[in-house]
PALUM-716704 format. One record per residue (C-alpha): residue in three letters; x, y, z negated. Coordinates in steps of 0.001 Angstrom, whole numbers, padded with zeros to 6 digits, always signed. Layout:
<rs>
ALAXYZ...
</rs>
This chain:
<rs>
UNK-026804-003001-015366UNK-025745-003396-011611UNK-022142-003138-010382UNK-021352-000131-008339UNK-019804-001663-005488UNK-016972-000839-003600UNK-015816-000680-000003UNK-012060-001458+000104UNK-010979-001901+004057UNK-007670-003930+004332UNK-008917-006116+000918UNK-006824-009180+002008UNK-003775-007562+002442UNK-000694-007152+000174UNK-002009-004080-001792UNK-005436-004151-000917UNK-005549-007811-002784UNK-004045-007059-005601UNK-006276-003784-006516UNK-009729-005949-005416UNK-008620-008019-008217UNK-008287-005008-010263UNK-011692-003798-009346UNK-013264-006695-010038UNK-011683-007189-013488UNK-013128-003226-014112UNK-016835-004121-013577UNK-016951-003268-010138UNK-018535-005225-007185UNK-016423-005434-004220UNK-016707-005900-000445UNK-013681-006504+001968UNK-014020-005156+005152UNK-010541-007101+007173UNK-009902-007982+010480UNK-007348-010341+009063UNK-004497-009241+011836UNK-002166-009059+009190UNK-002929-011353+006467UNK-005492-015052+005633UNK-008827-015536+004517UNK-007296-017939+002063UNK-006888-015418-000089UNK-010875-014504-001023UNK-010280-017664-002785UNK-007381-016434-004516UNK-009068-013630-005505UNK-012448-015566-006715UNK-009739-017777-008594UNK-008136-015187-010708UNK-011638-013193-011611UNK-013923-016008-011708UNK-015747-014144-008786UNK-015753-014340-004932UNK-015963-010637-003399UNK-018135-009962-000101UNK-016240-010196+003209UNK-016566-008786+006714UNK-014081-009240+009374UNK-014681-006280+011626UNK-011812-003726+013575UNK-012655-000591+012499UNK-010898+000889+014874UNK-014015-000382+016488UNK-016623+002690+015994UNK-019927+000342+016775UNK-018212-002524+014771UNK-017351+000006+011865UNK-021058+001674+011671UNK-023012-001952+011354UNK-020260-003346+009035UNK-020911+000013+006770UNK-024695+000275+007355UNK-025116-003282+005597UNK-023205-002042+002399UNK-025277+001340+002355UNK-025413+000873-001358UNK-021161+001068-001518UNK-020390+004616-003857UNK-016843+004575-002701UNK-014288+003226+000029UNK-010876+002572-000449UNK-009357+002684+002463UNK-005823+000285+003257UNK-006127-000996+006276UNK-003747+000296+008798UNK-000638-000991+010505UNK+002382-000477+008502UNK+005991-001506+010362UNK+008354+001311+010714UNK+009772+000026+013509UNK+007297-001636+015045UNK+005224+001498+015290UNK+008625+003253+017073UNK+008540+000391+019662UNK+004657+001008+020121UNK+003511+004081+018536UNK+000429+004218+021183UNK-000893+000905+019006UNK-000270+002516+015793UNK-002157+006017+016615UNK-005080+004104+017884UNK-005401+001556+015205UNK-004307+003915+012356UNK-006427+007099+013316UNK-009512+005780+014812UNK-010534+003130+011623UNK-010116+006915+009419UNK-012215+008302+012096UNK-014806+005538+012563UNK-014926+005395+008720UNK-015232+009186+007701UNK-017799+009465+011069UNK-020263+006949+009280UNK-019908+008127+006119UNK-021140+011951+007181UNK-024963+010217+006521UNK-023365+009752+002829UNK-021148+012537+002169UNK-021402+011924-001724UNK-019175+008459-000835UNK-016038+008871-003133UNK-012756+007924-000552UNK-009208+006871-001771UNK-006710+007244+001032UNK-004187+004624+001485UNK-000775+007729+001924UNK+002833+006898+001950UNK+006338+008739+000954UNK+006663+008170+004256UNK+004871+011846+004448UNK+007693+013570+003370UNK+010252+012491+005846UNK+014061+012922+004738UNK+013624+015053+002088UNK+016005+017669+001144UNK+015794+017785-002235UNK+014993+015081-004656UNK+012980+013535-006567UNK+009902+014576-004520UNK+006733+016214-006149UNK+003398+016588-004475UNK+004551+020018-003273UNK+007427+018926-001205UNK+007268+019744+001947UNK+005798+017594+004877UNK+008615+017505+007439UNK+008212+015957+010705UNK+007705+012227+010440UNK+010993+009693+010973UNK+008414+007461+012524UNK+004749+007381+014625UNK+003817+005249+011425UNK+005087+008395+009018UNK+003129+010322+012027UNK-000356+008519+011305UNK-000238+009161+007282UNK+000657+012996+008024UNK-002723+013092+010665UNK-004342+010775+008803UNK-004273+013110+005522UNK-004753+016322+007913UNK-007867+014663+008880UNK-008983+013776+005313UNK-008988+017352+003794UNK-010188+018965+007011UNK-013499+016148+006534UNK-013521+017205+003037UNK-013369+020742+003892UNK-016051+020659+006407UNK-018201+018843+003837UNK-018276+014968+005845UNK-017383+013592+002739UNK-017694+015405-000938UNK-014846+014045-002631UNK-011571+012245-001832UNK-007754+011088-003332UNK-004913+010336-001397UNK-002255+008187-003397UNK+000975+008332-001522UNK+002825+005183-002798UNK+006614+004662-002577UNK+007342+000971-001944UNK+005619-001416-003918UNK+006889-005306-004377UNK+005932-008032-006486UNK+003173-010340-007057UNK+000241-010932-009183UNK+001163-012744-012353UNK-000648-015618-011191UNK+001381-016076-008255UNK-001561-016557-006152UNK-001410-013320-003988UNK+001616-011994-002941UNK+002903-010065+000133UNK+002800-012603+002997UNK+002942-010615+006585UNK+002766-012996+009341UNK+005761-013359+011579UNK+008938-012041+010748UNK+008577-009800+007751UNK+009168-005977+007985UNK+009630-005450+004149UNK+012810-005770+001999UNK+011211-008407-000814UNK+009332-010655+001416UNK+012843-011313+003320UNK+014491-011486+000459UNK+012363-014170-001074UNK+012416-015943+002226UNK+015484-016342+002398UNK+016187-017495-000745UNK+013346-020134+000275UNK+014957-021167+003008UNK+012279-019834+005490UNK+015171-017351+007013UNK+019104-018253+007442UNK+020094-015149+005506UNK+018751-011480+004717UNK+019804-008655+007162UNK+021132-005003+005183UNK+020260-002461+007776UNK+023061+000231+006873UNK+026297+000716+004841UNK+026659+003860+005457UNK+024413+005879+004262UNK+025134+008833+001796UNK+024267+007018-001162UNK+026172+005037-004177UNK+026430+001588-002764UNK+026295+003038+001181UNK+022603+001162+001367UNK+019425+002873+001229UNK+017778+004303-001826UNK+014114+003593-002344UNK+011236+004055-005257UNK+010321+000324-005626UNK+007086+000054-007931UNK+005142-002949-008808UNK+002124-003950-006950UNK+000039-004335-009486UNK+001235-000938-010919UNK-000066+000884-007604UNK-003190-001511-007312UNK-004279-000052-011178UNK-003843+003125-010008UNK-006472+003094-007215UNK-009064+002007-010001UNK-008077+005185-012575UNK-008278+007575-008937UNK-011565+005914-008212UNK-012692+006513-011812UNK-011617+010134-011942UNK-013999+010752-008782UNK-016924+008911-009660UNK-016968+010641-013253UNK-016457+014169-012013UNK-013170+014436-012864UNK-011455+015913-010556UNK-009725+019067-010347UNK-010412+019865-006320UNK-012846+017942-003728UNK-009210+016263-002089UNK-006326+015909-004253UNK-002903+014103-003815UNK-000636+011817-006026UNK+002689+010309-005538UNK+002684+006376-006778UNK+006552+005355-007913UNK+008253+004938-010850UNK+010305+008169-010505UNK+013508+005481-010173UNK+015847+005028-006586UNK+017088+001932-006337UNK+019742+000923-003372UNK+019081-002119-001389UNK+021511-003629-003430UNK+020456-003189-006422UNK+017127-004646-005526UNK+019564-007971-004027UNK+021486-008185-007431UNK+017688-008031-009211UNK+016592-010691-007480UNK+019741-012606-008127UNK+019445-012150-011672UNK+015665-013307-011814UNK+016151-015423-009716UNK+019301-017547-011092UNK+020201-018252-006933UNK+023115-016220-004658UNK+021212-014529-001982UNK+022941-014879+001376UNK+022973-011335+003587UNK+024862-009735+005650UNK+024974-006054+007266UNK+023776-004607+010345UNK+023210-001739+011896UNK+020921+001320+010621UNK+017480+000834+011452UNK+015234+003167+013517UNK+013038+005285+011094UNK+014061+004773+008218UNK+015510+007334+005731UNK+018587+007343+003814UNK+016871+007948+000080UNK+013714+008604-001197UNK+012217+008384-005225UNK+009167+010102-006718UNK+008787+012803-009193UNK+005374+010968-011066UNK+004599+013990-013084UNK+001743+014879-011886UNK-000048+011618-011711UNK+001431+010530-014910UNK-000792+013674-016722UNK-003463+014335-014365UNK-004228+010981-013672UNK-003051+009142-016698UNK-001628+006593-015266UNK+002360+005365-015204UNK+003896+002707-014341UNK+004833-000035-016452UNK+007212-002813-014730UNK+010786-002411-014326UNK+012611-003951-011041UNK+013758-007490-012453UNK+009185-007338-013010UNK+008756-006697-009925UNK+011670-009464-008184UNK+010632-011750-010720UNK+006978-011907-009881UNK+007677-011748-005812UNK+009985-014572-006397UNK+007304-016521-008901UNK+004691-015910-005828UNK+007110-017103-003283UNK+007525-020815-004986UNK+004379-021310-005334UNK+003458-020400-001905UNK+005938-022772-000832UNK+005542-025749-003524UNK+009513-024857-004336UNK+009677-026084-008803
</rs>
């Protein structure tokens, strides 16, 4: 029987890694589409190491439209995208938000254009809880409001989901999911794919694990001040390869009919906040080292606290997830020495 294959845009990323390995490991055939800004080719062998199997590849900006309609109309036989790639750097996207708009927008655009010749395509959006802004009241469901974005990044989820259900309403594409994910960390229990950004790293558990390697002088705390226990921010961390088996049971419940509306919505967390903090003294623990850090000043963008209410995607979905926080430092930290030959 032949593999259905799968599009997943932004494959050698951080996420996007992790759930092609999940795909593959499901039965499914799977082609990267990656322009590789953000992350190495390296890591199709990764990949092919862990599942025995090396996945397709094309390096093409979809942001591109001509680029983005050849790189699709060689894979007309794909029954599904999955889309990650995007820019991701609160503040970076506050410094340049005109970068983040074009990049962010136009590969959804480009994408959901080419895909009007097959409209019976299943998509799985790439959201954030970055949709919900500061929220008011806590933990969030799928029904919380959508206040005004902290951030042109935040900005680009909130279009970029107004854009999906207005293409699914107007009947471009039949069927899609967006899974709004909290903040995932952690690595692959092989320790051969991890979160790696290039440069310096935007994320709380890539600096952290720096640092501890010796790659940065210490770890910077942006905010004691907040309104929270430990003054530091509050955040739903979730393992990696929690959120990457989720996109495989969302890509499942589409391609077997069993979805409840033609665009639905899911918050990814563990329905846990965890301070900055809390995440340091995790790693600490796993780790057996003292992490060095100090504190600086609040950082543009970013919200003072934010966890998930999973409910929904816990019973419609059937999916929850199963690693606690010392999983989750543990693994990043497991990743980190091998990446950097540290015993």
């Amino acid at each position: 029987m032949m593999k259905k294959k799968i599009i997943v845009t932004g494959g050698t990323g951080f996420i996007g890694s992790h759930t092609v390995v999940e795909l593959m490991e499901a039965g499914f055939s799977v082609v990267i589409f990656d322009d590789l800004r953000n992350s190495e080719i390296g890591v199709l062998d990764k990949i092919a190491h862990i599942t025995r199997q090396k996945p397709e590849f094309e390096q093409v900006d979809l942001s591109d439209q001509v680029a983005a309609e050849a790189a699709i109309s060689k894979h007309s036989d794909a029954v599904a995208c999955i889309h990650f790639a995007a820019l991701k750097a609160v503040g970076e996207s506050v410094e340049n938000p005109l970068l983040y708009y074009r990049n962010n927008l136009f590969s959804l655009i480009n994408l959901l254009q080419t895909f009007r010749q097959k409209p019976e395509t299943a998509f799985i959006f790439s959201s954030s809880a970055t949709v919900y802004g500061q929220p008011d009241i806590l933990p969030i469901t799928e029904s919380s409001p959508v206040v005004p974005a902290n951030s042109p990044y935040g900005n680009t989820k909130q279009m970029a989901e107004e854009i999906l259900q207005q293409s699914v309403d107007a009947g471009t594409i039949n069927s899609a999911i967006s899974l709004r994910y909290f903040n995932p960390i952690g690595a692959h229990s092989s320790a051969l794919i991890g979160e790696l950004p290039k440069g310096l790293p935007n994320n709380l558990m890539p600096f952290i694990t720096q640092t501890a390697a010796g790659i940065r002088p210490d770890l910077k705390v942006f905010g004691k001040d907040y309104n929270t226990p430990d003054g530091t921010a509050v955040r739903d961390y979730i393992h990696v390869v929690d959120i990457a088996q989720a996109h495989v049971v969302a890509l499942k419940r589409i391609l077997d009919g069993k979805s409840k509306a033609s665009y639905e919505v899911f918050n990814l967390g563990t329905g846990k906040g965890f301070s900055v903090l809390d995440v340091i003294k995790s790693f600490e623990k796993s780790s057996g080292l003292k992490l060095k850090y100090h504190f600086s000043d609040r950082r543009p963008g970013d919200v003072e606290q934010i966890y998930a209410d999973t409910t929904h995607a816990n019973t419609e979905l059937g999916w929850k997830a199963k690693y606690n926080l010392d999983d989750m430092t543990s693994s990043a930290w497991k990743w980190e020495k091998n990446l950097r030959g540290i015993k």
